[in-house]
PQR file with spaces between the fields and no chain letter, atoms N, CA, C, O and H, PARSE charges and radii, in Angstrom:
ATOM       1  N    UNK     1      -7.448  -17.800   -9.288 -0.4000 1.5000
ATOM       2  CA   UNK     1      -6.588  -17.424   -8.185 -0.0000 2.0000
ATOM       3  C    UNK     1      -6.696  -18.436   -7.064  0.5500 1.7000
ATOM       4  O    UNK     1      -5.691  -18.824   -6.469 -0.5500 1.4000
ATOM       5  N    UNK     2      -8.057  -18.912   -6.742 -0.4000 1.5000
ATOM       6  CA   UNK     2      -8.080  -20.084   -5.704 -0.0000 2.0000
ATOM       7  C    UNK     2      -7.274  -20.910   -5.966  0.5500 1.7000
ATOM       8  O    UNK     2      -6.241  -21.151   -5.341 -0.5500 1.4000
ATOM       9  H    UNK     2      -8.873  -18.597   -7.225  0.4000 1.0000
ATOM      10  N    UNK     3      -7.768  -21.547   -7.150 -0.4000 1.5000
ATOM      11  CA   UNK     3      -7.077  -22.823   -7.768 -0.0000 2.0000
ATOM      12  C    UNK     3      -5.638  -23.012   -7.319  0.5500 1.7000
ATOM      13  O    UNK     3      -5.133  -23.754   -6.477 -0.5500 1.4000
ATOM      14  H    UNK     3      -8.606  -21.351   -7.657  0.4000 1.0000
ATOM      15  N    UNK     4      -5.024  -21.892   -8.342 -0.4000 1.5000
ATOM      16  CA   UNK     4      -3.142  -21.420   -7.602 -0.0000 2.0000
ATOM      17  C    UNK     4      -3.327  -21.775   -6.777  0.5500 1.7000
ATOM      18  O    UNK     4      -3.398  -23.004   -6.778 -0.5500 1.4000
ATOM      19  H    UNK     4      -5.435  -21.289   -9.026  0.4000 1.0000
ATOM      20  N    UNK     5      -3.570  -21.031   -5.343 -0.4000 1.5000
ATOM      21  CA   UNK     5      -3.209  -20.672   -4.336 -0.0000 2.0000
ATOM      22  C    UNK     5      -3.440  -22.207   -3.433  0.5500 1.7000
ATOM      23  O    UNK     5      -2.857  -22.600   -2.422 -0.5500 1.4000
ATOM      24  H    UNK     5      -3.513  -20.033   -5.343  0.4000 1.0000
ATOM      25  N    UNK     6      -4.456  -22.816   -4.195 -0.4000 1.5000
ATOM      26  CA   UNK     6      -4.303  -24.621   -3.626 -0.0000 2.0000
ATOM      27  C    UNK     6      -3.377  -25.093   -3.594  0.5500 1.7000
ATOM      28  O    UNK     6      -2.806  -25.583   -2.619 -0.5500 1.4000
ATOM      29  H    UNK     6      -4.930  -22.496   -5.015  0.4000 1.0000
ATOM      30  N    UNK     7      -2.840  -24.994   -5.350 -0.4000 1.5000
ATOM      31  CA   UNK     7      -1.752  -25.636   -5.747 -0.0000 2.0000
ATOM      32  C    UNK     7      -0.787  -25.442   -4.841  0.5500 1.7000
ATOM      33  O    UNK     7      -0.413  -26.320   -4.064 -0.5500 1.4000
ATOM      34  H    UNK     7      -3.303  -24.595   -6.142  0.4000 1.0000
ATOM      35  N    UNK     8      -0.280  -24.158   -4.893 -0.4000 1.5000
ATOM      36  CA   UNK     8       0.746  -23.752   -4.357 -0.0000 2.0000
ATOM      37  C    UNK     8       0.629  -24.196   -2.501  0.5500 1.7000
ATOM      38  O    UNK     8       1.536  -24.769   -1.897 -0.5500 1.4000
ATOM      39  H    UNK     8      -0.584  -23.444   -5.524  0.4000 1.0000
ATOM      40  N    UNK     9      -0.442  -23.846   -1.996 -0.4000 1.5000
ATOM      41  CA   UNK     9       0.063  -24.645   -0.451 -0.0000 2.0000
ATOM      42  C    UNK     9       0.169  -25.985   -0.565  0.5500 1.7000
ATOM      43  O    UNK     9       0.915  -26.567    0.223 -0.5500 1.4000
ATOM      44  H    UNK     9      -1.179  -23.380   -2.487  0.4000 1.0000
ATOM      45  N    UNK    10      -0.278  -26.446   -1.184 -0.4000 1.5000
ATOM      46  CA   UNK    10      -0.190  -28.348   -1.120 -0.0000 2.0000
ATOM      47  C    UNK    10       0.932  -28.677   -1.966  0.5500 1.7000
ATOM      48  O    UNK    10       1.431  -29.794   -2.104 -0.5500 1.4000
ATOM      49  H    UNK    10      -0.884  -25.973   -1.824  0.4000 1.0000
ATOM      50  N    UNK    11       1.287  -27.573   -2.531 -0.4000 1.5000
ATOM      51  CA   UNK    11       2.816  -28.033   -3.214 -0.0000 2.0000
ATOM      52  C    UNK    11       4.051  -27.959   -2.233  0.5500 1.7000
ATOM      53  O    UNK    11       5.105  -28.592   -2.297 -0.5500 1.4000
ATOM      54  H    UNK    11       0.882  -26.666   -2.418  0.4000 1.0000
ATOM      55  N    UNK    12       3.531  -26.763   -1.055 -0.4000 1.5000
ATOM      56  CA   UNK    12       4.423  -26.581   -0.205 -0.0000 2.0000
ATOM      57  C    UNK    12       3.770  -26.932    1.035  0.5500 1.7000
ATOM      58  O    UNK    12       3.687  -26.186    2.011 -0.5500 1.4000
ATOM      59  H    UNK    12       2.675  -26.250   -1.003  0.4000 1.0000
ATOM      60  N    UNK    13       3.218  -28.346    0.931 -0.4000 1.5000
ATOM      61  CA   UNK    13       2.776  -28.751    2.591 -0.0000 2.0000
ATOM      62  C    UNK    13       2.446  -28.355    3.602  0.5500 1.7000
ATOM      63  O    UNK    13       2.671  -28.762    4.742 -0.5500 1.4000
ATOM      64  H    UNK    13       3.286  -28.952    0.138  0.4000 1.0000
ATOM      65  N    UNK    14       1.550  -27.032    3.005 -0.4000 1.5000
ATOM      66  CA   UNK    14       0.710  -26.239    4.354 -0.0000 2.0000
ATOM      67  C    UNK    14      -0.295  -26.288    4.246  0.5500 1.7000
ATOM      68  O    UNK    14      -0.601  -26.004    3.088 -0.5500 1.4000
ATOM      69  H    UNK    14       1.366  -26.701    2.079  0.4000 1.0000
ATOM      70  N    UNK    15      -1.075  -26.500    4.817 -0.4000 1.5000
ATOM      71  CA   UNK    15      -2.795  -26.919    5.217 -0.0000 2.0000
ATOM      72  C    UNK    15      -3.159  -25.174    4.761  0.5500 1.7000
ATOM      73  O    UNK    15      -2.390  -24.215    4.684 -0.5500 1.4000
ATOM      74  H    UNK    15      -0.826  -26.730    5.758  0.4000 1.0000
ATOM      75  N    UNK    16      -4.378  -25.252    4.560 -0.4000 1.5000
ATOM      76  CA   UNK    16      -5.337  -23.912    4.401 -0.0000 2.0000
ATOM      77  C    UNK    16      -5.821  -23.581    5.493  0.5500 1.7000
ATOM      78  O    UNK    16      -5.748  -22.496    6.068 -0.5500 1.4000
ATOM      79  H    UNK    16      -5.002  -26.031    4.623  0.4000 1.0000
ATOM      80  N    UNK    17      -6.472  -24.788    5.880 -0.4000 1.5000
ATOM      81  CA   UNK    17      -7.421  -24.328    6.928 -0.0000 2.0000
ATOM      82  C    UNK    17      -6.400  -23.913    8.223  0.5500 1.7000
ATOM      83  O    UNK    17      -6.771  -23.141    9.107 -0.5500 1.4000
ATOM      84  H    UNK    17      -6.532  -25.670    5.413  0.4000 1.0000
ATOM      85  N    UNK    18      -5.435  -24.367    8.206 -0.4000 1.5000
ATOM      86  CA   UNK    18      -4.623  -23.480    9.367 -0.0000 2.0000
ATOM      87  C    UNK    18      -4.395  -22.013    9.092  0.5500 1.7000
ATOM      88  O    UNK    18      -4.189  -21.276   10.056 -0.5500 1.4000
ATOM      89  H    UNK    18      -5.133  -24.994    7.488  0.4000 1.0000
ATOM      90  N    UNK    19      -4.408  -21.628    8.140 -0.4000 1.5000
ATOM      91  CA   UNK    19      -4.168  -20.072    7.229 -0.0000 2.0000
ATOM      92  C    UNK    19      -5.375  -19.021    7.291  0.5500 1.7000
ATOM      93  O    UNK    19      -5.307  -17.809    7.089 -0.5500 1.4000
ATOM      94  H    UNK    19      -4.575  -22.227    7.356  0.4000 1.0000
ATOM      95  N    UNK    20      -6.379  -19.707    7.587 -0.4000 1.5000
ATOM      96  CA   UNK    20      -7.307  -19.178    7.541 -0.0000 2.0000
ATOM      97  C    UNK    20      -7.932  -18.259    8.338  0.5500 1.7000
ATOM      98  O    UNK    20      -8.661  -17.486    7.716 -0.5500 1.4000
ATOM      99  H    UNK    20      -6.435  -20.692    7.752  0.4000 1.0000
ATOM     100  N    UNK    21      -7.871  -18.101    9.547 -0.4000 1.5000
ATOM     101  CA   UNK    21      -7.577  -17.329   10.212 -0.0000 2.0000
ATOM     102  C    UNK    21      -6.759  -15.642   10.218  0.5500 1.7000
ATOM     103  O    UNK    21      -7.183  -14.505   10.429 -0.5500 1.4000
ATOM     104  H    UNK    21      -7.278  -18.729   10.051  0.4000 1.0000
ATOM     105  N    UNK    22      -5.560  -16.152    9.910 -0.4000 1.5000
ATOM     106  CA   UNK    22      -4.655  -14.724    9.291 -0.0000 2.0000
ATOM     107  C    UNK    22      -5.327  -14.392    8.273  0.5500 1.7000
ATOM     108  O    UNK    22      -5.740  -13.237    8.371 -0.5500 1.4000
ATOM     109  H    UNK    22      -5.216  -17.075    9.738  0.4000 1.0000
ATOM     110  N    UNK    23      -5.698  -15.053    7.066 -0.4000 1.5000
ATOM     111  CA   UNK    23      -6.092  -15.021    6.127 -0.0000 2.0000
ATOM     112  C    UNK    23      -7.500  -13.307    6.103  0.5500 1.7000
ATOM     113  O    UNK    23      -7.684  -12.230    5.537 -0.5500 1.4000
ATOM     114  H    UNK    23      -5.363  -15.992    6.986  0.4000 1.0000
ATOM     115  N    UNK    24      -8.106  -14.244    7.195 -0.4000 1.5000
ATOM     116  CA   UNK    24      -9.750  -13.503    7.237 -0.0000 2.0000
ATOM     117  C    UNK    24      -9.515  -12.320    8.331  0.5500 1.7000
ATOM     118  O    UNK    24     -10.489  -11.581    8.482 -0.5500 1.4000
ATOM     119  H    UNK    24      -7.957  -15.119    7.654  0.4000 1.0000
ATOM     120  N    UNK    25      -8.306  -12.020    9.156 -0.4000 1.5000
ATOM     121  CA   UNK    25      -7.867  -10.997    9.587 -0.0000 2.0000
ATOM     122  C    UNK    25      -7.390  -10.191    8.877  0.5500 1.7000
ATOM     123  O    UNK    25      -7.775   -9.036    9.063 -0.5500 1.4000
ATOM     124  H    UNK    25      -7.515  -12.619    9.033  0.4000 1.0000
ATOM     125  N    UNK    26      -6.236  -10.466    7.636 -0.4000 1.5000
ATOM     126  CA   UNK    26      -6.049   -9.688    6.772 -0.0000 2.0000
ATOM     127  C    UNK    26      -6.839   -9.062    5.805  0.5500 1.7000
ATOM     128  O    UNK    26      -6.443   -7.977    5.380 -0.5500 1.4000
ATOM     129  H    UNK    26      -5.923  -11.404    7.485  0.4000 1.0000
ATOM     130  N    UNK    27      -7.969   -9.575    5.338 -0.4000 1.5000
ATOM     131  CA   UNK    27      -8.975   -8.857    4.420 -0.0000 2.0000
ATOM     132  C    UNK    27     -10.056   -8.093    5.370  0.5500 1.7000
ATOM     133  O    UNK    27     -10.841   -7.293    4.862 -0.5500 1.4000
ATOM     134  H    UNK    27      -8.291  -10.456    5.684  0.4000 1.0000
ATOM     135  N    UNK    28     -10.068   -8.354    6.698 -0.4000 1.5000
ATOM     136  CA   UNK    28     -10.839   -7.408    7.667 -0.0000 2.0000
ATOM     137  C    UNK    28     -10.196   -5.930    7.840  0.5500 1.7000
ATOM     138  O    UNK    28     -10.810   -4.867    7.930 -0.5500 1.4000
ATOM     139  H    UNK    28      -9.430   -9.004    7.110  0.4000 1.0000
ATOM     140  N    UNK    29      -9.048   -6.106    7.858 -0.4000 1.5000
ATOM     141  CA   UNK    29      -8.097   -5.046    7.969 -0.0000 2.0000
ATOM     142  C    UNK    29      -7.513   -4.542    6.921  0.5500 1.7000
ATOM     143  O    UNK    29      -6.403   -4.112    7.236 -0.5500 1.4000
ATOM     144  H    UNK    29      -8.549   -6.969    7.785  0.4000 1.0000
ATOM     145  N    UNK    30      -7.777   -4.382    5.710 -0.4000 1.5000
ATOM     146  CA   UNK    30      -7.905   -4.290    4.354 -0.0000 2.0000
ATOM     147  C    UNK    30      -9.308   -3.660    4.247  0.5500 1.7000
ATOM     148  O    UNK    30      -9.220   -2.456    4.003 -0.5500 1.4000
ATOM     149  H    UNK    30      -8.678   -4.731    5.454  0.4000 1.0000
ATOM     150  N    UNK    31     -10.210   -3.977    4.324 -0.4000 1.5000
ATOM     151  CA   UNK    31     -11.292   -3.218    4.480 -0.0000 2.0000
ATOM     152  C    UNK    31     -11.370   -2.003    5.178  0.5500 1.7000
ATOM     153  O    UNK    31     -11.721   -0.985    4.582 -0.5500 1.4000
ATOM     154  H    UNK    31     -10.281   -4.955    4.522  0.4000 1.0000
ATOM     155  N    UNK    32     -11.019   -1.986    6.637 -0.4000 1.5000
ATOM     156  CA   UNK    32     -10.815   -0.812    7.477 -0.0000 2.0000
ATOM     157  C    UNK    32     -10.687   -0.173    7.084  0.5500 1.7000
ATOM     158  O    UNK    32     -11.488    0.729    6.842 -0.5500 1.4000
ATOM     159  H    UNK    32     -10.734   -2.813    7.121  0.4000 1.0000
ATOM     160  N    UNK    33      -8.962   -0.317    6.614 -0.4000 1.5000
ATOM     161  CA   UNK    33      -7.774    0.548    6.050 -0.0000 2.0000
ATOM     162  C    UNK    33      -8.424    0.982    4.323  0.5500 1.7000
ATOM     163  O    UNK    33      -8.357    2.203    4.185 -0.5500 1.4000
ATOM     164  H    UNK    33      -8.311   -1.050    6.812  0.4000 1.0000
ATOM     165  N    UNK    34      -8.782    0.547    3.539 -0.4000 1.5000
ATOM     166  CA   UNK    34     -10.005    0.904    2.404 -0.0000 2.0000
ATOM     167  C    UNK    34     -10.997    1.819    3.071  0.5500 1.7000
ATOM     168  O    UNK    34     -11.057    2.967    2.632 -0.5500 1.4000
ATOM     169  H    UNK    34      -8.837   -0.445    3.651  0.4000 1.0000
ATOM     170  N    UNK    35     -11.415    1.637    3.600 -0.4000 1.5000
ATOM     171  CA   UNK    35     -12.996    2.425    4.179 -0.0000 2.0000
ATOM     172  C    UNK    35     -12.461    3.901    5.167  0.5500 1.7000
ATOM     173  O    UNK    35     -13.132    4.844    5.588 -0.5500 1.4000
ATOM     174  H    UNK    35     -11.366    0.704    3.956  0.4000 1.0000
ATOM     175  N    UNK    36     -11.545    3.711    5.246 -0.4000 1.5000
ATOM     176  CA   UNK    36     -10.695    4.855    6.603 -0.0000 2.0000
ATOM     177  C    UNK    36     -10.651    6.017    5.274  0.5500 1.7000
ATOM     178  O    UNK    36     -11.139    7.115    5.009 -0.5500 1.4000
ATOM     179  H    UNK    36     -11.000    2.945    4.905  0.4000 1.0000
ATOM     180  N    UNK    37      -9.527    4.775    4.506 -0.4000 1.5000
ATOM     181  CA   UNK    37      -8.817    5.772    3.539 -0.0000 2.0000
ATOM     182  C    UNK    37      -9.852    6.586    2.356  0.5500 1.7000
ATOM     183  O    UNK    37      -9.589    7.474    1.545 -0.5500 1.4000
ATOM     184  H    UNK    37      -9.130    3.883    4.721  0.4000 1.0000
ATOM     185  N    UNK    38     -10.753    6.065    2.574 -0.4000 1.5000
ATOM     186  CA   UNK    38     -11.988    6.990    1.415 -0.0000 2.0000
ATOM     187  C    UNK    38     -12.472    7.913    1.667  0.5500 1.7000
ATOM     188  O    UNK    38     -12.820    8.853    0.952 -0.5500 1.4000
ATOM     189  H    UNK    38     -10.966    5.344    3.233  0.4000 1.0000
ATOM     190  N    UNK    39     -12.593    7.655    3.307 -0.4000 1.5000
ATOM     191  CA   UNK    39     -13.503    8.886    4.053 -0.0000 2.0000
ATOM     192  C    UNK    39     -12.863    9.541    4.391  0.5500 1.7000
ATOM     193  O    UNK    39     -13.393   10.555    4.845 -0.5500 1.4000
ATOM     194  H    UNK    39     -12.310    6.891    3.887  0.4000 1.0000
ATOM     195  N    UNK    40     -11.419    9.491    4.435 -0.4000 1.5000
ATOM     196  CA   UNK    40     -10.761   10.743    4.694 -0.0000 2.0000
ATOM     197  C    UNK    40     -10.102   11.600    3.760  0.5500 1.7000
ATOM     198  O    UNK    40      -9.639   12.729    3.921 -0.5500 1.4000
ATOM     199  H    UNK    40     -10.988    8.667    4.066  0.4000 1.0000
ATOM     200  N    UNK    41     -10.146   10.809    2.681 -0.4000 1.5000
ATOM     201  CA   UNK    41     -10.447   11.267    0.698 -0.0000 2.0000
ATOM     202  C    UNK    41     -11.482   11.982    0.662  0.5500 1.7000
ATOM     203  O    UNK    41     -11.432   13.130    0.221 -0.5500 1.4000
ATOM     204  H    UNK    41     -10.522    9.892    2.550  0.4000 1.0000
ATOM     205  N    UNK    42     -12.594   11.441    1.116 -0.4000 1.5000
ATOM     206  CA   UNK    42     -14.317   11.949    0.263 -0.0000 2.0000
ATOM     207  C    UNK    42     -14.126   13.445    0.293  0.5500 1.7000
ATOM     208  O    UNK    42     -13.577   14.002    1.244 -0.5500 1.4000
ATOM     209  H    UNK    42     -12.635   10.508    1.475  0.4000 1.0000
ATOM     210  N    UNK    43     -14.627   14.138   -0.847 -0.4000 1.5000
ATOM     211  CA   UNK    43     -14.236   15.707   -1.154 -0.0000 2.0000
ATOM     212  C    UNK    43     -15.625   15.878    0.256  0.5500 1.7000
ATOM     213  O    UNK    43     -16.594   15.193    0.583 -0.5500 1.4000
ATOM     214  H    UNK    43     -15.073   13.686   -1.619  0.4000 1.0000
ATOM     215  N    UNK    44     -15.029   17.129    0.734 -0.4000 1.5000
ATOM     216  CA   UNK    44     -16.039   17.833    1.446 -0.0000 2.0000
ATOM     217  C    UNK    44     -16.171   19.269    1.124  0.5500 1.7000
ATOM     218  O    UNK    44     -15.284   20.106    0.958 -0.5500 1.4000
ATOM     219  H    UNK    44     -14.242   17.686    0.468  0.4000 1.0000
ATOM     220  N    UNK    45     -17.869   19.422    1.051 -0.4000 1.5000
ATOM     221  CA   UNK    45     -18.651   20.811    0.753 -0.0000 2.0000
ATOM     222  C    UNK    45     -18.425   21.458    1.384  0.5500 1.7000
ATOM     223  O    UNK    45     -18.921   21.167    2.473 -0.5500 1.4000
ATOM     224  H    UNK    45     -18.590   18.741    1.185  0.4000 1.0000
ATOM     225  N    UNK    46     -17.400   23.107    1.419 -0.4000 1.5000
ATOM     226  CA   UNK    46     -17.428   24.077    2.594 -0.0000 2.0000
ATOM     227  C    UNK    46     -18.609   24.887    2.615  0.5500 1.7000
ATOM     228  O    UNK    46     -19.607   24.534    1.987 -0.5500 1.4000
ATOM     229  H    UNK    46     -16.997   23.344    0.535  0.4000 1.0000
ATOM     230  N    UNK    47     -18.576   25.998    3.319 -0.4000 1.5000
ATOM     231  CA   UNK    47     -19.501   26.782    3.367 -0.0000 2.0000
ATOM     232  C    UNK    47     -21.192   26.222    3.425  0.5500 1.7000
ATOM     233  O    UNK    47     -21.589   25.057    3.423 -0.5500 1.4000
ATOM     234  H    UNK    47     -17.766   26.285    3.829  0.4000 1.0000
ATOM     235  N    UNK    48     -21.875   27.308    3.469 -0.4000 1.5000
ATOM     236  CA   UNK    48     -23.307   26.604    3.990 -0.0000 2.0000
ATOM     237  C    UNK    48     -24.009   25.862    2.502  0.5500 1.7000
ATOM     238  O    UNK    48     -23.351   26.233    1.530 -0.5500 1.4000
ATOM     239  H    UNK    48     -21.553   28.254    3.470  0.4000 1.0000
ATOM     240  N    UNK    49     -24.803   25.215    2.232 -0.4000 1.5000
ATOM     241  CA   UNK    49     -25.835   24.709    1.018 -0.0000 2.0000
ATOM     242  C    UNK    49     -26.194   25.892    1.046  0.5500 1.7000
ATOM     243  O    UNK    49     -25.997   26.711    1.943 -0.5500 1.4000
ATOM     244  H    UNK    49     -25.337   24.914    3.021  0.4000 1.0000
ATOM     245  N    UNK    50     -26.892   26.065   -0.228 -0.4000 1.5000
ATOM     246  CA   UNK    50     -28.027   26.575   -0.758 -0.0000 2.0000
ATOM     247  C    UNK    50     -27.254   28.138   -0.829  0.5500 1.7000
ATOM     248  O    UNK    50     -28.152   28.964   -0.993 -0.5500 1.4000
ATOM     249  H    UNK    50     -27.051   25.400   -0.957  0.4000 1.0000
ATOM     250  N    UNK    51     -26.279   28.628   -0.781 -0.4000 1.5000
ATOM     251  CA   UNK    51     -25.954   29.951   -0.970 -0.0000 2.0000
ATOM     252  C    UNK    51     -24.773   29.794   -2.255  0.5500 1.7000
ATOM     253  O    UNK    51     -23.645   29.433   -1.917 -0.5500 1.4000
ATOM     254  H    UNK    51     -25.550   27.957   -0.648  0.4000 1.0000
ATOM     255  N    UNK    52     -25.005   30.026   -3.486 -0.4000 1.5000
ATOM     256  CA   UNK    52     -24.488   29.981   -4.254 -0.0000 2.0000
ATOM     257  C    UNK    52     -24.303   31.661   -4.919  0.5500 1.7000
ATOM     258  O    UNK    52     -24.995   32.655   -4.700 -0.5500 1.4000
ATOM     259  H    UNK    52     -25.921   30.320   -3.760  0.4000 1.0000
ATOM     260  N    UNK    53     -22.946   31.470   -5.896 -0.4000 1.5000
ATOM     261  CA   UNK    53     -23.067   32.705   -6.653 -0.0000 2.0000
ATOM     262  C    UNK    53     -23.827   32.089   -7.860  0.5500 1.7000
ATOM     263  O    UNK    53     -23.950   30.912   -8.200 -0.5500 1.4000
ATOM     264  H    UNK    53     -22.383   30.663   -6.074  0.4000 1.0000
ATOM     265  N    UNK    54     -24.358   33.385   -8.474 -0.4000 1.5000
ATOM     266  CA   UNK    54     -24.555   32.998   -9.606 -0.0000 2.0000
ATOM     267  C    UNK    54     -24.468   34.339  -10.764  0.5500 1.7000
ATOM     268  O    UNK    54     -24.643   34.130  -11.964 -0.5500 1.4000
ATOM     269  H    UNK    54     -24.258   34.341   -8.198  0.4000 1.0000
């Protein structure tokens, strides 16, 4: 995927290191938005522990 993604800016005359920036904002915020979205997924236990039927 690196490799490509060389190719492809130097095929289209854009530097990386100018990209890089957005680049490392977008996978910061990708993370967030990952980590937000799990914890507000994660199943939660009602009622108190330890009082079960059985």
């Amino acid at each position: 995927m690196t490799t490509a993604l060389a190719l492809l800016l130097g095929y289209f005359g854009q530097n990386a290191t100018d990209q890089l920036p957005a680049r490392l904002s977008a996978i910061a915020a990708g993370a967030v938005l990952s980590v937000a979205s799990a914890w507000w997924l994660l199943p939660v236990r009602r009622g108190r522990p330890g009082l079960t039927r059985s």
